[in-house]
C-alpha positions, 0 to 999 in steps of 0.5 A, a space after each residue: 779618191 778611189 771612186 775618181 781613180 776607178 772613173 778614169 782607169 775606165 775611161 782609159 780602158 773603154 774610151 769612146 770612139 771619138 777619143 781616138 785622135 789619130 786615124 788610120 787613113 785608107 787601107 789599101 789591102 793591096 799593099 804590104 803595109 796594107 795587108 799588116 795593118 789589115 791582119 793586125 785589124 782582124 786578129 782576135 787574140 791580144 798577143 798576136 795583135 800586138 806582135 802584128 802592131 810592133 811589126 807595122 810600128 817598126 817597118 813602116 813609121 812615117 806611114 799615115 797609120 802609123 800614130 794609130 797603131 802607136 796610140 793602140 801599142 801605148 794603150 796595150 803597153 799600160 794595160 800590161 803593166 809596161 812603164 818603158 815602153 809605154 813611155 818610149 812610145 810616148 816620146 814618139 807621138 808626142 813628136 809627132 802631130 796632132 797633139 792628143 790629150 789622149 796621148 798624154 794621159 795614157 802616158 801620163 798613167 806610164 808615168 804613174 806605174 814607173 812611181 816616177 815623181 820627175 816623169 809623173 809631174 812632166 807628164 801631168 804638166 803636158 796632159 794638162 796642158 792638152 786638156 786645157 787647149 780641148 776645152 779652150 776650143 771653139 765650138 763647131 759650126 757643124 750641127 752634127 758636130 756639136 755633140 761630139 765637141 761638147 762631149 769631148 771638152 767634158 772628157 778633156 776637163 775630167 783629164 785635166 782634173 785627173 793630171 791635178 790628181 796625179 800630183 797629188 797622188 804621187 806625192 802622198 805616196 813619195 817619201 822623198 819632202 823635196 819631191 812632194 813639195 816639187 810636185 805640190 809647188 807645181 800643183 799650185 802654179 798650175 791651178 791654185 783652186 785645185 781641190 786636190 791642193 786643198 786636201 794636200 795641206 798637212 802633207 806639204 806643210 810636213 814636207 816643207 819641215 821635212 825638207 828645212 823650207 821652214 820659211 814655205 811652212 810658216 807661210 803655208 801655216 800663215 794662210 792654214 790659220 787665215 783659212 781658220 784650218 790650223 792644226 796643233 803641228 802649225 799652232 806651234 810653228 806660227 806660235 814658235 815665228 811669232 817668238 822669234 820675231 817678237 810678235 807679241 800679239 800673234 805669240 797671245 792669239 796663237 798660243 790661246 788657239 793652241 789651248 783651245 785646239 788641244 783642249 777639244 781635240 779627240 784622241 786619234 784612232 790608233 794612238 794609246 791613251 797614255 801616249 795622247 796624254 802626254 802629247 796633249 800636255 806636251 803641248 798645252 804646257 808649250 802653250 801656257 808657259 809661251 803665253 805667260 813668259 810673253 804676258 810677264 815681258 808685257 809686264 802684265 804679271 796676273 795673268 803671266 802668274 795665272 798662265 804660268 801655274 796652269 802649265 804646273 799640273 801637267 808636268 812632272 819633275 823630269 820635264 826639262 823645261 820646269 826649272 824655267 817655269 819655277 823662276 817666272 813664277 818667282 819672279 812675277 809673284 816678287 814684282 807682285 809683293 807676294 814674298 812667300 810664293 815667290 820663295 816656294 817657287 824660287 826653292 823649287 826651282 833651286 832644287 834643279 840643276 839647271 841654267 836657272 839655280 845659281 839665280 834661283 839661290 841668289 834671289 832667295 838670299 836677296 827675297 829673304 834680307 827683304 823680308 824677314 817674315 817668309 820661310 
């Protein structure tokens, strides 16, 4: 990423010759805007040709020369770290014919120093769009010609990929999800195949959560999955959908993907041992209590009583979600005539205050009048 964000601050600063889309026409040193435009031509040092640029800018705007000396006041702007005027002068070339992807991609990297995301994804949507109309132009008839279209068009499509790159980039680098997903959103109405869309995923996929779009996260985890890319974050999300809906093979298949995901799954650099440890089996028991609620529903009561006691080591009595637990292993292990174990596991749950114990205590009573055997 670095590497292709170097390749086009060189080539902003040492374009070739025949990125240069406006001319300058005949200079008639005879003339007062002539003898400007000549000084401002042979003076060495940058500040004092950029005063000379201003001066023609400012008296002499509908003169043929004067989109030239706007393209080297806008270069010169961007170089100086000046956002506002570049920009300013933007607006004014892009007014005013030819259109010049040039134009748009120096404005664009003005757009890029404001940390604009509005100016930025204007700016990029134009650049973009020149780029395109470049390499969508005919070749010359001209053999002398060639050479130069064959390399601007190059130029052009490293541009347009440069104007994908600036959504990207400006979104990872915003804080705003309603303004990354803006910029992303655009990305992919614009070049669905970007390879800038692809890194993006995680980024959008928070951003969607972030922002409440959560019908735009589950689908953007839809086709993460389809892909066969799914991280645990949109495992939950799609395995939390697939509940709500009551999918019940989506709710089997992504919880088993969650368990597989997590149990191969590397401690991220950074991140304490203790900590990952307790996030790992945060969501290994989501997955397995998820998993055999939904098996006991089915009612396949062996594998939602295997299911369910997989989630047990993992826990501790200050999890919340215990007492559950507890009662549907009672209640499966009933269902299965396994009187003492539905017993042990209706007494732990009992033990709890929770939604769950006022029940848990009534099929205890009831389990006990129907067995008399069990403690």
């Amino acid at each position: 990423m670095k590497t292709f964000a170097a390749l086009f601050a060189c080539l902003l600063a040492v374009a070739p010759a025949w990125t240069q889309c406006r001319k300058t026409g005949e200079i008639d040193a005879s003339k007062p805007e002539g003898l400007l435009l000549q000084k401002a031509g042979l003076e060495e040092d940058p500040a004092k040709k950029l005063a000379l640029q201003q001066e023609f800018a400012a008296q002499y705007p509908k003169h043929e020369a004067a989109g030239w000396v706007n393209e080297q006041l806008l270069t010169a702007y961007v170089k100086a770290g000046d956002a506002d005027k570049a920009l300013a002068i933007g607006d004014v070339l892009a007014a005013t014919p030819p259109e010049c992807v040039e134009d748009s991609q120096t404005t664009l990297k003005a757009a890029e120093l404001k940390k604009d995301p509005d100016l930025v994804l204007k700016w990029s949507n134009r650049t973009a769009e020149m780029a395109a109309k470049v390499v969508a132009s005919a070749q010359p008839t001209e053999a002398d010609e060639v050479e130069n279209w064959k390399a601007r068009v190059d130029y052009a499509k490293q541009v347009g990929t440069y104007a994908d790159y600036s959504l990207y980039a400006m979104a990872l680098g915003s804080t705003d999800p309603k303004k990354q997903t803006m910029l992303l959103d655009a990305l992919e109405k614009r070049n669905p195949k970007s390879e800038y869309l692809a890194k993006a995923v995680d980024l959008r996929f928070v951003a969607y959560q972030k922002s409440g779009d959560n019908a735009k996260a589950v689908a953007l985890a839809q086709q993460a999955a389809a892909n066969g890319q799914p991280g645990e974050e949109m495992l939950l999300v799609l395995t939390d959908d697939a509940v709500k809906r009551k999918d019940r093979d989506k709710v089997h298949a992504y919880s088993a993907k969650l368990v597989e995901t997590m149990s191969v799954k590397a401690k991220p650099e950074g991140v304490a041992d203790a900590d990952w440890t307790k996030r790992k089996n945060t969501i290994l028991v989501y997955a397995y209590t998820t998993d055999g609620e939904q098996l006991f529903n089915d009612g396949k009561l062996a594998p939602a009583d295997q299911e369910l006691r997989k989630a047990l080591p993992l826990i501790d009595d200050n999890y919340a979600g215990k007492p559950e637990i507890l009662f549907f292993l009672g209640l499966a292990n009933y269902k299965m005539e396994k009187a003492q174990d539905a017993v042990n596991f209706f007494k732990a749950c009992a033990a709890f205050k929770s939604p769950f114990q006022v029940q848990a205590n009534k099929n205890l009573v009831a389990i006990r009048a129907q067995y008399h055997g069990v403690k």
